[in-house]
LUMLOFI-185342 format. One record per residue: x, y, z of N, C-alpha, C in turn; residue in three letters. Coordinates in pm, whole numbers, plus 50000, padded with zeros to 5 digits. Layout:
<nodes>
XYZXYZXYZALA;...
</nodes>
This chain:
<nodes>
524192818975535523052815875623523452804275714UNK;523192803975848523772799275919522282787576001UNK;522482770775989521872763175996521522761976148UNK;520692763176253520122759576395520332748276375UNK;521022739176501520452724776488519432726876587UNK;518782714876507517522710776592517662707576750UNK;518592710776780519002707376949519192719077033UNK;519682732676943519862744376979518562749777030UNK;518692753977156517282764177166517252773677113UNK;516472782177095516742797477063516092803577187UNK;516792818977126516692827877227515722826877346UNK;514712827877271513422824077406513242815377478UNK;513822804777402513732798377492515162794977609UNK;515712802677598516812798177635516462813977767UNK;515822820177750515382827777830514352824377943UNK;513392813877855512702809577934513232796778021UNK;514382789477996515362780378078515732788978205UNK;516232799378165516902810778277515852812978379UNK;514362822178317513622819778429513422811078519UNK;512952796878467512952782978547513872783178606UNK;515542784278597515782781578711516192791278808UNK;516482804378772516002816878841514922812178991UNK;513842808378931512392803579045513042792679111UNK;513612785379055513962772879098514552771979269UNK;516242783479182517092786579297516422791679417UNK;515662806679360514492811279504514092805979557UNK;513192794979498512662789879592513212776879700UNK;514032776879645515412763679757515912774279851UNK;515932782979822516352794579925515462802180017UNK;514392803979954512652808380096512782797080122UNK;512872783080084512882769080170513522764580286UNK;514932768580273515962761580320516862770980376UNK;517382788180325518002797280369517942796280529UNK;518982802880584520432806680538520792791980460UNK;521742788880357522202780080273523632784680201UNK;524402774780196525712777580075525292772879949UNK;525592776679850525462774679708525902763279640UNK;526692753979746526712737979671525542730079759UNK;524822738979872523942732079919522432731579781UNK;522442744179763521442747979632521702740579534UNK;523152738679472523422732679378522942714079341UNK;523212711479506522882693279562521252697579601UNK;521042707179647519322708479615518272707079510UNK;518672711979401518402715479280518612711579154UNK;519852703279168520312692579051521002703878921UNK;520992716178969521792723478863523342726278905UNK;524242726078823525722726278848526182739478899UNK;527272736878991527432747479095528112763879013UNK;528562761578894528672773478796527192779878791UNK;526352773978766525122784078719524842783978838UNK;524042776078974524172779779075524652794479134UNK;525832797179086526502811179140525692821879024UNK;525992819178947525732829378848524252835678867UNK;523432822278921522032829578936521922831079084UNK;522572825879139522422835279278523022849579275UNK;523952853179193524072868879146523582876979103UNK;522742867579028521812871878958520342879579064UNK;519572869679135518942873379244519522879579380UNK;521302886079386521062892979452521392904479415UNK;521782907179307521322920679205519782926479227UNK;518672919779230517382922779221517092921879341UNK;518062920479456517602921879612516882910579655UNK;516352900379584515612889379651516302880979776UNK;517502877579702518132870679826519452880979880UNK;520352873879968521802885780032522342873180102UNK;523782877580077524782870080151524522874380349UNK;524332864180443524082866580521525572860480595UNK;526952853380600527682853780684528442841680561UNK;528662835080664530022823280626529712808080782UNK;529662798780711529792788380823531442777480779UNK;531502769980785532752764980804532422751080763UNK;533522749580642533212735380548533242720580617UNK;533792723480758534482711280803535472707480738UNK;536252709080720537332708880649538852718480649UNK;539202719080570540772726380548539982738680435UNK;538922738180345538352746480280538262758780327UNK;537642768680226537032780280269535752780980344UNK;535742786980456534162786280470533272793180400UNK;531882782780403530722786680293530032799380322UNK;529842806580190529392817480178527852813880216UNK;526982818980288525422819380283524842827780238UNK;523672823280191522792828280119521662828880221UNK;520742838880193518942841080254518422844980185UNK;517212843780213516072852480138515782868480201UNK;515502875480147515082888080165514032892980191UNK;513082889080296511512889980272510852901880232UNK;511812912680310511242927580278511392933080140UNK;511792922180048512102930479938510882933579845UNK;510002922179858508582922079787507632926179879UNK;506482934579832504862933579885504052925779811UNK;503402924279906501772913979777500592923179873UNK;499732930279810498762934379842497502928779836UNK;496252923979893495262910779861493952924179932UNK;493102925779856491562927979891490682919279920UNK;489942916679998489232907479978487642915979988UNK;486752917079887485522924679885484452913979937UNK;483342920380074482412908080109481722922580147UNK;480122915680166479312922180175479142932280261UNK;479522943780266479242954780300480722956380412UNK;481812952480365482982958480407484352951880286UNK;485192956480326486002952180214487862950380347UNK;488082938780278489812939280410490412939480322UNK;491692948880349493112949980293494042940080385UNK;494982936680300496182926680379497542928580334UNK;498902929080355499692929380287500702915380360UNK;501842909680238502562904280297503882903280243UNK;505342898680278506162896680208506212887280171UNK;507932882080093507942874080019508072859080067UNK;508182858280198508042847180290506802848680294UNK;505932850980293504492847980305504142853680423UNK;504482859680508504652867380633503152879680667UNK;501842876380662501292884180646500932894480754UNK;500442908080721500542917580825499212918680907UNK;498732928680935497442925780985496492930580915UNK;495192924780921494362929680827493702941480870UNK;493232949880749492572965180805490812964980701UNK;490022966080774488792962680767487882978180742UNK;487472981180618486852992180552485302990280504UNK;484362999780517483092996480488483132999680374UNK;482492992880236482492996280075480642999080091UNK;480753002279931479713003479898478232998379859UNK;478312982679859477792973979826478482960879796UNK;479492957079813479472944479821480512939779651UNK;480222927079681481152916679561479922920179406UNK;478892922879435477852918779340477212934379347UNK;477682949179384477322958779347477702962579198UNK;477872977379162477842980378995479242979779025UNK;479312977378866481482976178887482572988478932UNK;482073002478859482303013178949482663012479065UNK;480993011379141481793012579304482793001379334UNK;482192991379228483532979279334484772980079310UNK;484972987879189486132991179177486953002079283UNK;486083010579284486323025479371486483020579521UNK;485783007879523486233004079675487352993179695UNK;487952985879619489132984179644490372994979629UNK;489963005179533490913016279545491423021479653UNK;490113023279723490263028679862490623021279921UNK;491163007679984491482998080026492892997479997UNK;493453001979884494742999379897495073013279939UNK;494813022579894495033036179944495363034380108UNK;494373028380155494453031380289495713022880334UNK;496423011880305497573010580322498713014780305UNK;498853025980207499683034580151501003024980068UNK;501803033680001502783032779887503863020679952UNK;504313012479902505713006779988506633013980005UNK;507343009680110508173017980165509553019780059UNK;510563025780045511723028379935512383011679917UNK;512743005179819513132999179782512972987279785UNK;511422987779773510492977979814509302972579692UNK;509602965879629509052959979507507692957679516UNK;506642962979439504812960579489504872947479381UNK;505002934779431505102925579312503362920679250UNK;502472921679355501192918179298500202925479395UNK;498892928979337497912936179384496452922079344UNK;495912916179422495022903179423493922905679468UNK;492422904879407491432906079426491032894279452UNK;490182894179589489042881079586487972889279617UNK;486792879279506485332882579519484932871379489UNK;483372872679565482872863779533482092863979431UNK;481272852379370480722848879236482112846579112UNK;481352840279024482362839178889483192845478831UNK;484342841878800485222850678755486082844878617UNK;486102848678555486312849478414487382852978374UNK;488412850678275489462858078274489012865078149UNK;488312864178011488482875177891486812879077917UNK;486542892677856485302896377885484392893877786UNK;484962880777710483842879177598483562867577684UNK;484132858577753483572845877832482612848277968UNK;482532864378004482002867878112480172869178088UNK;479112870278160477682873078143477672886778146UNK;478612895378169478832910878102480302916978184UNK;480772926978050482022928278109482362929178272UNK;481542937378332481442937878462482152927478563UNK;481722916878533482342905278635483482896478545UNK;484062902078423485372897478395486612901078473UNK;487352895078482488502896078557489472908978505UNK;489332907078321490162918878277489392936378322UNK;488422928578303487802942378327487952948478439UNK;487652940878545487882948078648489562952378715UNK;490282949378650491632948878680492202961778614UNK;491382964678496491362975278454491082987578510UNK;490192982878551489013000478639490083001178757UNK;490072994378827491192994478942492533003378889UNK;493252997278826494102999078784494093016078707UNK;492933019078653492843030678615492643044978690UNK;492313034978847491763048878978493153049379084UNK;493943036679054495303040879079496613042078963UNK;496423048378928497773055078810499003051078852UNK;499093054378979500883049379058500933032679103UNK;500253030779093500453011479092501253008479015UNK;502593003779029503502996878968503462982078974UNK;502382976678980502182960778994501162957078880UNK;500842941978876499812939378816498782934478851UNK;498012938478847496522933578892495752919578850UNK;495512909378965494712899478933493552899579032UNK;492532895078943491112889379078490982875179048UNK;490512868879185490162857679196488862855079257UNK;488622839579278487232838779328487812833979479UNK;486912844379565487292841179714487252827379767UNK;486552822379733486242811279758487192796079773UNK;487342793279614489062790879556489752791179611UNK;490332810379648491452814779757491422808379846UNK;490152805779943490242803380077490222786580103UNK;490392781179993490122762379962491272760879974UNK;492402772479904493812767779873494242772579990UNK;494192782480065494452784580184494452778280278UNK;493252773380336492682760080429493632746280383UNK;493292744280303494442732480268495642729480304UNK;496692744780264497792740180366497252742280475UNK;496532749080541496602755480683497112738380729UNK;495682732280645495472719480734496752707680707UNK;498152713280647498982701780597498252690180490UNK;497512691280414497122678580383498202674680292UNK;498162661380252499542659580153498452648680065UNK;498672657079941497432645979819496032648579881UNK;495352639379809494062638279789493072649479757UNK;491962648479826490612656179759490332661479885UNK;489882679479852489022685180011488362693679910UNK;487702695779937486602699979946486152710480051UNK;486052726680001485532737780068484092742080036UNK;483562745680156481902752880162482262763180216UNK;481212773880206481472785680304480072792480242UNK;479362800280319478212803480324478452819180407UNK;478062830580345477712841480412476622848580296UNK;477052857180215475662865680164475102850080076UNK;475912845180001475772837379936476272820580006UNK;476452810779894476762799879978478112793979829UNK;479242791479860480562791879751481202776779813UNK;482132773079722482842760479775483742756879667UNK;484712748079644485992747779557486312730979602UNK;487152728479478487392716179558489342715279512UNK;489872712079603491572709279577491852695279554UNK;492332690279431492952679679413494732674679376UNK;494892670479482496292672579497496942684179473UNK;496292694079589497422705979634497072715679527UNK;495762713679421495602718979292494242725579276UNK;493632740079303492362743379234491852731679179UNK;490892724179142489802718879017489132720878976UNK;489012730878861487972743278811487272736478725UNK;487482723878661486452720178566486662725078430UNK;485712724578361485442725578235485122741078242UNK;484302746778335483632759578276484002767278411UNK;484972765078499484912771978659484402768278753UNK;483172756378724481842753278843481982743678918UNK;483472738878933483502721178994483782733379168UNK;483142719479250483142727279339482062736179433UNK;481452742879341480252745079361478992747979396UNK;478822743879533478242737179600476522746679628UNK;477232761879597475312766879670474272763779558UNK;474372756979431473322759779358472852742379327UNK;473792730879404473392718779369472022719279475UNK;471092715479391469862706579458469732695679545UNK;469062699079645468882691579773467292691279795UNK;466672695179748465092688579757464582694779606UNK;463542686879571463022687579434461452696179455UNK;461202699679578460482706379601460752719879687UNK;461712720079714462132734179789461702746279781UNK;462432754679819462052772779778462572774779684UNK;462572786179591462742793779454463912799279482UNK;464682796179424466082803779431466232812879330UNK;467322825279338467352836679209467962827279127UNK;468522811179102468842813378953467932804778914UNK;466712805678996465472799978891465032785478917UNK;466132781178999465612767179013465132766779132UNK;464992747679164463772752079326464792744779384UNK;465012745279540465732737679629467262736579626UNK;467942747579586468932745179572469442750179731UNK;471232744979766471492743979847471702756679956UNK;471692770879887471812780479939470832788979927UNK;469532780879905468082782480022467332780480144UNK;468772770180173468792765280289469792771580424UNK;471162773780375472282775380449472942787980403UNK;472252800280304472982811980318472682820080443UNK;473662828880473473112838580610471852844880630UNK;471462846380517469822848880464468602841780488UNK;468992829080468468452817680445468202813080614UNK;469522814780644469332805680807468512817380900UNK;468782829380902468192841380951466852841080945UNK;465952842580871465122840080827463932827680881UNK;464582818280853463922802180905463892804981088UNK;464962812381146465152813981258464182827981327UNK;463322836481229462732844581247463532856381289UNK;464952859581203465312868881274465742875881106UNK;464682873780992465342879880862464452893980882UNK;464452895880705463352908380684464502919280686UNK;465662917080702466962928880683467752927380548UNK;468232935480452468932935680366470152944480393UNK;470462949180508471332953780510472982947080621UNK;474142950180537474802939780644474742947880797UNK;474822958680782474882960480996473662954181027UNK;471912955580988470952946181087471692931481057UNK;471962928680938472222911680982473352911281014UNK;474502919381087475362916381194474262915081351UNK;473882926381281473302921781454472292908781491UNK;471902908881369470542894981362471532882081374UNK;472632880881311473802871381359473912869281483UNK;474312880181597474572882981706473402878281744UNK;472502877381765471352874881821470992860281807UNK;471122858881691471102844181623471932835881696UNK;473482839481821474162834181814473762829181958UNK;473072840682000472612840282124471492828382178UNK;470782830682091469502823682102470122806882079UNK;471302801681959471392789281981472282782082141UNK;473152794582162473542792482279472552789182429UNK;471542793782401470792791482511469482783282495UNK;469802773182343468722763882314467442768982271UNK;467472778982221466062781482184465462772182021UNK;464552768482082464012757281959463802764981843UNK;463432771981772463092780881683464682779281608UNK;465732780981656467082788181629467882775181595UNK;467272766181691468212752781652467582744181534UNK;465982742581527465282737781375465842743981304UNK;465832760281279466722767381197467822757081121UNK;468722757981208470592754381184470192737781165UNK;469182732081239469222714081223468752712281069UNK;467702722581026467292717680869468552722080797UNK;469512737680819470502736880701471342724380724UNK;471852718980821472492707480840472142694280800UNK;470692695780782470322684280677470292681080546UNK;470282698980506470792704480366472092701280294UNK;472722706780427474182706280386474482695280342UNK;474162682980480474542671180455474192661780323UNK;472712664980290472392657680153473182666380005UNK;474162682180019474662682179953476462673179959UNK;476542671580061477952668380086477592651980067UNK;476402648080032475862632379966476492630679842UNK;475572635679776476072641079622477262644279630UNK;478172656279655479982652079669480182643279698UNK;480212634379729480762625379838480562611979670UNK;479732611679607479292603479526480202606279394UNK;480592618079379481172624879255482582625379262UNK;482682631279354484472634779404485112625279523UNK;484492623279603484862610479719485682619179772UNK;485852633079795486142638579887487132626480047UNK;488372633880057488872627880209488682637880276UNK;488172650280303488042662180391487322674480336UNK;486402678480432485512685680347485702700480460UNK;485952711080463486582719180531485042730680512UNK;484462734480593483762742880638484092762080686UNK;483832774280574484122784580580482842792480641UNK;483232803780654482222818780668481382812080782UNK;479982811880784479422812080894478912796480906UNK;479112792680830479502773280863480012768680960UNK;481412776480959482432773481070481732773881168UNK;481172787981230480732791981321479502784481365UNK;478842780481294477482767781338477512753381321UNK;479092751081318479232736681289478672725381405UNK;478752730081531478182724081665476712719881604UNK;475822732281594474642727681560474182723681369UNK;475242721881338474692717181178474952699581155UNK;476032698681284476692686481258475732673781310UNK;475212672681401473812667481354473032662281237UNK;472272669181191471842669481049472802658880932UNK;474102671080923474892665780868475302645580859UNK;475392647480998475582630581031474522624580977UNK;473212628881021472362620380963472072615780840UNK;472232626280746472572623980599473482613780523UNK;474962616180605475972609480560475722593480637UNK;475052590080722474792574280829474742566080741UNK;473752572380630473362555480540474722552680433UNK;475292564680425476662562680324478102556480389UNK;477742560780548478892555580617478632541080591UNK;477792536080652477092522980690477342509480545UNK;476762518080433477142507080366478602510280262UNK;479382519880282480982517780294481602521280445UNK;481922508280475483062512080578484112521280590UNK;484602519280472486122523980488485752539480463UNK;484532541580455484222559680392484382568480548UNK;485412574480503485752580780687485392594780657UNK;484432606080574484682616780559484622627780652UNK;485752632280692485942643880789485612661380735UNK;484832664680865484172677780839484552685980941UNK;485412694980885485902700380988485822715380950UNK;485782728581109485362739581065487452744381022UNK;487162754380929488482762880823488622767980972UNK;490602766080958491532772581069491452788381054UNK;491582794580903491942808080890490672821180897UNK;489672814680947488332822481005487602834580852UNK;487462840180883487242853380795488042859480668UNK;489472851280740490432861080695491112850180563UNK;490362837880577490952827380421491152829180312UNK;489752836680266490472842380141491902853680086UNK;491992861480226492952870380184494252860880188UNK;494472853880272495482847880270495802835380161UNK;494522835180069494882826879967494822835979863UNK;494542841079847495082857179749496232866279782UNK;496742864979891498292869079898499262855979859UNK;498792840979940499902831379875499852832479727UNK;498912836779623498992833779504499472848979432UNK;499492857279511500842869479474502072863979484UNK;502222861379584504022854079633504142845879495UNK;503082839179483503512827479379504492835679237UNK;503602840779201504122850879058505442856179100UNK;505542860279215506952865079239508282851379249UNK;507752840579280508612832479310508782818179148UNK;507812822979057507452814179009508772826578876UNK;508632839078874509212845178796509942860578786UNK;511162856978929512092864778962512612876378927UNK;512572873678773512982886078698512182893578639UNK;511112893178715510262903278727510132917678826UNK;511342910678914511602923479022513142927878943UNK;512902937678947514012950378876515362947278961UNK;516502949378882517762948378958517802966679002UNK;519242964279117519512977779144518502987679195UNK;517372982379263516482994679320516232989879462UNK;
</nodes>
């Protein structure tokens, strides 16, 4: 019988060393490619033997390819280069919103294609069936990857809670496994794995880089059927204890307000959902999304040309908003608070309000500078933070794409 020292890894783990730096190398290479392999090696702090070995390794599995030779400066050989391969991976991203659903695809550079925009059946919050049956159709309609082309992740964003086991969910329906399942069961030929996320989240982590921030706290809102928000701390989701940090449509902003569906009074997305502002503006009484596209459209019209009715509308959610972004502002101290969905789009007339709320907080801290600014990536945030977090899995664990195909 033969004694392990306590210094020896075993197998697994010595597998799981390999992965790490497998990801490692990749990703010094989507970074920095074209590159030579003592550049990776002085990149990476791993010695230029394994260096090679796992760059052989990844270009067995097609991720990266020798792209030429540059010249050592020297009497040497010139250096072999390395690239990344972008076409070698897909990431497929749904994003389900009320009464249409977008497909997106991208490679492994993050390179995304264009989005293709499908009417579903009901929405993020219909029966799980159809919502399943309508992302089906959503990837369908992009069709199979092309030959030798790795489907590395298939990414759901929806909105409301999302759960990962279906005993932590309020019914299997809106668990994550579950629905990854049904999906997964109406396409048989999916060679990937299925994750859902909360759109919302997606589009916090998205916005974030859009906006370069480096550290601190931002803070996302976004308001369309519903009203959603996330908060990033250092470059990081902050889900909290139970998923809810972040938060923002159900914190209370008057103690006397309107009745909201989860029972309480005055919460914040009685004020500022698309519903909510429609409505106050006399243009609700529709449950369906084509009238409230068009009641939007109209809505958009009427603030453009000052109509008082339309601007009380948008000045009370902006007073809403602002006494919720009080309360953040008290909890998280937020340095940037980034504005989604139809926020963006009414930030002219919310920002008002908003100011007024935040005056007495400016006033007695100076140094409190909080910037509100409308999200760069429009509509399309969440998909693109549900495709970066496909790439991720691919880059985070390489040998997950098959050698030789």
């Amino acid at each position: 019988m033969h004694n392990r020292g306590v210094n020896t890894p075993a197998p697994t783990d010595s597998a799981a060393v390999r992965r790490a730096n497998l990801s490692l190398v990749l990703r010094y290479v989507a970074a920095h490619g074209p590159c030579a392999r003592t550049e990776v090696a002085a990149g990476t702090g791993l010695v230029h033997a394994s260096v090679s070995a796992l760059v052989a390794d990844l270009i067995d599995r097609g991720l990266v390819a020798e792209v030429g030779a540059a010249s050592s400066g020297g009497r040497g050989r010139p250096r072999r280069l390395v690239s990344l391969v972008p076409a070698r991976v897909r990431t497929t991203a749904v994003h389900v919103a009320w009464g249409y659903s977008t497909v997106m695809t991208s490679d492994l550079a993050g390179v995304p294609g264009l989005p293709r925009q499908l009417p579903n059946s009901g929405g993020p919050f219909g029966p799980v069936e159809n919502l399943a049956d309508d992302i089906a159709s959503a990837v369908d309609a992009v069709g199979p990857p092309e030959p030798g082309v790795h489907h590395g992740r298939l990414v759901i964003a929806l909105s409301g809670p999302v759960t990962e086991r279906d005993q932590d969910a309020p019914s299997p329906a809106r668990s994550a496994s579950h629905l990854a399942r049904l999906v997964a069961d109406r396409l048989p030929g999916l060679p990937c794995p299925v994750d859902v996320v909360n759109d919302a989240k997606a589009a916090a982590l998205a916005e974030y880089h859009a906006l370069a921030v480096r550290g601190g706290t931002v803070a996302y809102v976004k308001s369309d059927a519903g009203v959603a928000g996330a908060l990033i701390v250092n470059g990081r989701v902050f889900h909290g204890s139970h998923g809810l940090a972040g938060e923002l449509g159900h914190i209370p902003v008057s103690l006397d307000g309107p009745v909201c569906r989860c029972g309480a009074t005055g919460c914040l997305t009685t004020y500022v959902s698309t519903r909510a502002v429609l409505e106050e503006a006399g243009l609700g009484g529709s449950t369906s999304p084509h009238h409230a596209s068009a009641a939007l459209t109209e809505l958009d019209h009427r603030l453009r040309a000052g109509e008082p009715v339309a601007l009380a509308a948008l000045n009370r959610a902006g007073h809403a908003l602002g006494a919720a972004l009080q309360s953040l502002t008290g909890v998280t101290d937020p340095d940037h608070v980034v504005l989604g969905g139809r926020l963006a789009d009414w930030l002219p007339w919310l920002r008002p309000g908003i100011d007024a709320r935040l005056a007495a907080r400016r006033g007695a801290f100076p140094a409190f500078s909080l910037a509100v600014t409308p999200g760069t990536l429009g509509a399309d945030a969440a998909l693109h933070g549900a495709l970066a977090a496909g790439r991720e899995h691919v880059l985070a664990d390489p040998a997950a794409v098959p050698k030789g195909s």
